[in-house]
N, C-alpha and C positions, 0 to 999 in steps of 0.2 A: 504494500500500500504506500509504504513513504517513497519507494521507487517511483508509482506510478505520479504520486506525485508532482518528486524532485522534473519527471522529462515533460509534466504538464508545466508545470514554472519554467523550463527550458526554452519550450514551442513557444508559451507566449514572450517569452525576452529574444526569441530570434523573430518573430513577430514583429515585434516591436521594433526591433532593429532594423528591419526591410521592411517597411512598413507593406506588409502583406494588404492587398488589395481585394473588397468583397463585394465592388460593385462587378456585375454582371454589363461587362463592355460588348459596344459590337464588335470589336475584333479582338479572339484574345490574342491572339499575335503580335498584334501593335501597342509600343507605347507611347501615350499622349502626355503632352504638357497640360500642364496644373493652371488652368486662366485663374487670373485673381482681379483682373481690372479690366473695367472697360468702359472707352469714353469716346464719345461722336462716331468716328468708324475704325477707328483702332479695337483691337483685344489684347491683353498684356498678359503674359506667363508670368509663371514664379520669379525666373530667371529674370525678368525685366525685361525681356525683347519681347516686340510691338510685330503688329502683323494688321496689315487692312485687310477690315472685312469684307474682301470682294463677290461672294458670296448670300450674306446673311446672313451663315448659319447654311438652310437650303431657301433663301429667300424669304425668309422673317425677318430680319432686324434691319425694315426701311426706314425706318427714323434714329438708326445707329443706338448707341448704347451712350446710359447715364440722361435720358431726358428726362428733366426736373419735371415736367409739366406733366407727364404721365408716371413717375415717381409720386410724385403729391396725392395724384389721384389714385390712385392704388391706397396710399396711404391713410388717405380723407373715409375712403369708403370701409379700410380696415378697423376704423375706428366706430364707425356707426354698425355694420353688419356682415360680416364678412361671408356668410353662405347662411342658407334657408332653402332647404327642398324644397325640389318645384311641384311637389304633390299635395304641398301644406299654403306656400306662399307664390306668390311673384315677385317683383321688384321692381322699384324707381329704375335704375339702371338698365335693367333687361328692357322694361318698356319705351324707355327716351331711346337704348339703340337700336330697336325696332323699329321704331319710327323715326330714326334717320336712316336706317338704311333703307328703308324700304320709298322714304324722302326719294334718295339717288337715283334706285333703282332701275331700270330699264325695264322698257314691257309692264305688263297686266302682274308681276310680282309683288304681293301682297301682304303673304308670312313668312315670319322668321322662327324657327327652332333652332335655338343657341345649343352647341354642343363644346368638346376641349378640343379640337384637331380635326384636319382633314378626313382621317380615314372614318372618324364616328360620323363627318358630314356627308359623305359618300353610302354609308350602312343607312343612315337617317334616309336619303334621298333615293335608295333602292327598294327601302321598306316600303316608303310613303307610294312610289309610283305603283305598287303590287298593290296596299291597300286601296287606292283609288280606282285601279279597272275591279278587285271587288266587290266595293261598297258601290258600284256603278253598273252592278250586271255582267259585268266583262271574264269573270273568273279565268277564263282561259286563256289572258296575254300574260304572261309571264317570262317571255325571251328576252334579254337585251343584246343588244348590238353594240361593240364599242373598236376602236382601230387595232391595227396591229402598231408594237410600238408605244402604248399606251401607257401612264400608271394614272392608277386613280386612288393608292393606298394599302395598307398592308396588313387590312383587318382580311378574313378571308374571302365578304360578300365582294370587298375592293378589288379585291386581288384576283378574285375569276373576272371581273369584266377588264381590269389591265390586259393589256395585248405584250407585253413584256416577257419574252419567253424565258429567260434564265428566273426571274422572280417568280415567276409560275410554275417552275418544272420540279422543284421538291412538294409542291401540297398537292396538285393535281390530282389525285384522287380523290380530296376529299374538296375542291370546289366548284360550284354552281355552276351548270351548263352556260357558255357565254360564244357569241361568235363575234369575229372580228373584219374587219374590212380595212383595205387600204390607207392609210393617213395621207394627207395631203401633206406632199413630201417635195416642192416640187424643184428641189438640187437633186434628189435623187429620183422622181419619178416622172419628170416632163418630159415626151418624148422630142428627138428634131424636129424641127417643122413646126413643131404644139404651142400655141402661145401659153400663156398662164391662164386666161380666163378657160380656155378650151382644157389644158387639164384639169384645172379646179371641176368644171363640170362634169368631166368623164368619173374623177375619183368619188364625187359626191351622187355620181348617178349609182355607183356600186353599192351604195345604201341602199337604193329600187330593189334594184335586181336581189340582196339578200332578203329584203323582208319579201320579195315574192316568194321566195326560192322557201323561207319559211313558213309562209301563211302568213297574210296580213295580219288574222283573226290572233294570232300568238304573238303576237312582237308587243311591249308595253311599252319599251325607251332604246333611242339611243344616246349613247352618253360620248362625249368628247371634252378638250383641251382647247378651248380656243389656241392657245399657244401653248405646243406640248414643250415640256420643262423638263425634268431629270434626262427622260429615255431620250429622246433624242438633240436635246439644246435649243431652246429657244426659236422651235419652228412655227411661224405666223402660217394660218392657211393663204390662199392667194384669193383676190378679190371675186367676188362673188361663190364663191365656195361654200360658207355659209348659209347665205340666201337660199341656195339649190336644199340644203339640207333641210331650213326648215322648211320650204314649200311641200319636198316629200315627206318630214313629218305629219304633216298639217293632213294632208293628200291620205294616210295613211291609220290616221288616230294614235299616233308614235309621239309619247313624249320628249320631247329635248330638254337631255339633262346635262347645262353644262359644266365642267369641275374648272374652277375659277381658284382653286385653292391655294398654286402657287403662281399663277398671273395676275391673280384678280387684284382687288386693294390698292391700285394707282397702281403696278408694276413695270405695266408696260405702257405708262402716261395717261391713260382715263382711268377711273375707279373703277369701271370693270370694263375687263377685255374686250366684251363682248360687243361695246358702242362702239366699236371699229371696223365692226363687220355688218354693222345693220340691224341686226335683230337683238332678239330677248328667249330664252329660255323660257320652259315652264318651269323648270326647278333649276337652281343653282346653286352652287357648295362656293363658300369660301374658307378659308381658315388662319394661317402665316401673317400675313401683314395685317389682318383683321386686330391679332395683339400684340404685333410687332417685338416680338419676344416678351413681353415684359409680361404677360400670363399666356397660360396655354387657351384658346376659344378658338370656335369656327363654329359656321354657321348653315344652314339648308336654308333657300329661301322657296316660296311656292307661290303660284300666283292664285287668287282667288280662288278660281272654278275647281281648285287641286282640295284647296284648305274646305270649300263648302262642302263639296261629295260627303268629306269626312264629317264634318259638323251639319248638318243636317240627315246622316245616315248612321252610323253607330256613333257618333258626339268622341269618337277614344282613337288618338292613332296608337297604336299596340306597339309602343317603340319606348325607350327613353333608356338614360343613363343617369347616376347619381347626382354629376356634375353639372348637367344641362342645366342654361341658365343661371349657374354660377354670379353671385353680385361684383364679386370683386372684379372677375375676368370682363363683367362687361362695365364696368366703370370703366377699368382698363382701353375697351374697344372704345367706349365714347369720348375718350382722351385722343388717345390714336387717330379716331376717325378726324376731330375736329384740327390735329394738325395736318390732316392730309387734305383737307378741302379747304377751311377756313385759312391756316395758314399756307395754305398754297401748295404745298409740299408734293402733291399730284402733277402739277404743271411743272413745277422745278425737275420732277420726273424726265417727263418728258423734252425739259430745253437739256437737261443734262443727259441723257440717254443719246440725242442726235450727236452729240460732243464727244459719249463714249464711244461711238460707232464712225463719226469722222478720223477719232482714235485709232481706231484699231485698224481702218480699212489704208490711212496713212501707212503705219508700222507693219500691217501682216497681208496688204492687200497685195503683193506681188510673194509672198513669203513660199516657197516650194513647199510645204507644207501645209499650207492653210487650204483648204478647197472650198472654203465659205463661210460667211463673215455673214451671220442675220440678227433677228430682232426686232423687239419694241419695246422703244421707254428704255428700262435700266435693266432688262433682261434680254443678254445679249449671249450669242453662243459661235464659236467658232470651230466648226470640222476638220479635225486633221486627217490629213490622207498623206499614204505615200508617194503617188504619183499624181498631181493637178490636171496632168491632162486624160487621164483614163479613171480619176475617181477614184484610185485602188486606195482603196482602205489599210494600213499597217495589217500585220501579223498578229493575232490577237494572244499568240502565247507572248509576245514583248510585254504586253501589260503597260502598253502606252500611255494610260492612262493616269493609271498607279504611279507611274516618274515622273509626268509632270504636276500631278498635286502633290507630292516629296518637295520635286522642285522651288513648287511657287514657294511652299511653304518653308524650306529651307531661305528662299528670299525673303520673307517677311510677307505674303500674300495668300490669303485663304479662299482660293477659290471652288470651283465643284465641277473638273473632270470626270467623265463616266466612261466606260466602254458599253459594246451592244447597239452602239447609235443606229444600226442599218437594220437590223435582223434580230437584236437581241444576244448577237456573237459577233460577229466585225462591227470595225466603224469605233472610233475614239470622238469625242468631243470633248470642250470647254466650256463649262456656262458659266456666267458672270452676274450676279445682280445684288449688285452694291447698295449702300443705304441712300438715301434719295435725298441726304446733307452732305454728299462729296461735293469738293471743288473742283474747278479748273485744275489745281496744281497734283490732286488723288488722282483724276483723271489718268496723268502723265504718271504715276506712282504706281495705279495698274499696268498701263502699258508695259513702260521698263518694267518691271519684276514679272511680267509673263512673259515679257523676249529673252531674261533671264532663264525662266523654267525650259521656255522650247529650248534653246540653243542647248544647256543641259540634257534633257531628256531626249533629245532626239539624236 
């Protein structure tokens, strides 16, 4: 017994010594620096070296880090009431940001169900489209439709309609039947001869043809990225592309659900992506810049016709989480939101977004490696390939990717490299979506420190 104890007193003073680690990291193979600070668009380690966050995070933190004004409020509301389930109460907060987002809103979008993150607003916004065909006679549409190349999040309902094939290929048996169709890709899918308007249309007419191919009668949503983000960088569809999509929803009784989660929120220069294309969703997910880190929120919006089915037919959507409508998180959001509109921060976006993109097409637009330089607003993504003129994507055992986020960040820049960009297996990209209070002179500070990374990695 005193043995067992003497090597119990052992383990924990070598414990202690190496300070043994028990959070549960995404890679245990890696190890990270310790942030302790962080202020405007900087993040600071233990060590003291500084790092722009060129990034966000994965595009959360658009009002950079240490804003006093959403600090206070967080603060303010911590003092009055910091959470009250939503089965017992509601809240001032929940309600004022209802009613400014719903204020902005685009389209017949009417409610909001506050949730903590993207993937609960995606789960939220798959549930609600199932209980509406329903409580509406429809029982039998239950398909959704969403691209190949997709993410919509990494709850499981997220994760079957993503088109993303490496995220998908471990659970696959145990997620919900999903089909996918081509994304509007058009560096990688416009044929010669094809202008943009005419692929836009061909790829969106392949929505038609699946839901024939399915049964009208079974198809409930499709879901898309106005501006797909992770999987493939910063791909805007091309004009009129949307337009086509909702006419065939509309054409079809197919709801359009669009995931706004990491474009949405002024990202790509309007508050939501989607006023860029024309139209309005019947449902829409936001989340990330909704709290701009400073609490976890995101949100499902629905428009009327969505919210009455339910409230005039069983009065219950059959969903919810602990956290939903959370006070604190959505003080947080109506802080957030009013630096983004009222003080302008949206538009600042977007002047500075054309600045990062004269940027980069200056520095990497002739660069033997870049094969395309796109974007909007402050969400900007650049394609490396091996060859520029044949498209050929690097070797994906190089782990292209993997050396240039090393890179950046060995330079002091944190930005969000993927591989998969094509297929889910070739194809490297760059994404870029900095806090939307950089300057002129950050601008140049990304630059340099990612011709820093390519020159290395490559």
């Amino acid at each position: 017994m005193f043995g067992l104890l003497l090597l119990r007193e052992d383990f924990a003073s070598t414990s202690r010594k190496t300070k043994v680690s028990h959070v549960f990291p995404r890679h245990s193979k890696s190890k990270l620096p310790t942030v302790v600070d962080g202020q405007g668009c900087c993040l600071i380690d233990r060590s003291g070296k500084s790092y722009f966050d060129g990034s966000g995070g994965a595009a959360v933190s658009c009002l950079g880090h240490g804003d006093q004004e959403v600090i206070a409020a967080a603060k303010a509301q911590l003092d009055r009431i910091a959470f009250a389930h939503t089965s017992f109460f509601t809240s001032d907060p929940a309600e004022q940001l209802a009613d400014r987002l719903i204020d902005l809103a685009p389209g017949e979008l009417d409610r909001v169900y506050f949730v903590s993150g993207g993937s609960e607003a995606m789960e939220a916004a798959l549930k609600l489209a199932r209980q509406f065909f329903v409580e509406t006679g429809q029982p039998q549409r239950s398909r959704v439709i969403a691209r190949r190349q997709s993410y919509h999040g990494n709850t499981l309902g997220a994760l079957a309609i993503g088109g993303n094939a490496w995220r998908r290929e471990p659970f696959k048996p145990i997620l919900i039947d999903s089909t996918h169709i081509a994304p509007c890709y058009e560096y990688r899918g416009c044929e010669d001869g094809e202008s943009s308007f005419d692929y836009g249309q061909r790829v969106a007419n392949e929505l038609e043809t699946e839901i024939l191919r399915l049964g009208p009668e079974t198809v409930m949503a499709f879901v898309a990225e106005p501006v797909v983000g992770a999987t493939m960088g910063a791909v805007p569809a091309v004009e009129g592309y949307f337009r086509r999509i909702r006419e065939i929803c509309d054409q079809y009784g197919v709801l359009l659900i669009l995931d706004e989660v990491m474009c949405g929120m002024g990202r790509t220069g309007t508050l939501f992506a989607c006023e860029q294309d024309g139209i309005a969703p019947d449902i829409m997910t936001i989340a990330k810049g909704l709290g701009a880190g400073y609490q976890p929120i995101g949100a499902m919006l629905c428009t009327s016709a969505i919210y009455d089915a339910i409230a005039s037919g069983s009065g219950f959507f059959q969903h919810g989480h602990t956290y939903i409508g959370h006070a604190t998180a959505a003080a947080v959001g109506n802080a957030v939101l009013s630096r983004l509109v009222d003080d302008g921060l949206v538009s600042a976006c977007a002047v500075m977004g054309e600045k990062l993109q004269a940027a980069l097409e200056d520095r990497f637009g002739q660069h033997p490696h870049v094969g395309d330089i796109r974007g909007r607003g402050l969400f900007r993504g650049l394609e490396l390939v091996a060859d520029r003129e044949t498209k050929a994507p690097f070797d994906p055992a190089l782990r292209l990717n993997a050396k240039v986020k090393a890179a950046a960040f060995d330079a002091g820049l944190a930005c969000y490299p993927m591989g998969g960009t094509i297929d889910g297996v070739k194809g490297d990209h760059v994404l870029l979506a900095p806090p939307f209070i950089m300057t002129d002179e950050q601008v140049t500070e990304v630059v340099d420190k990612l011709e820093i990374a390519l020159n290395k990695a490559i």
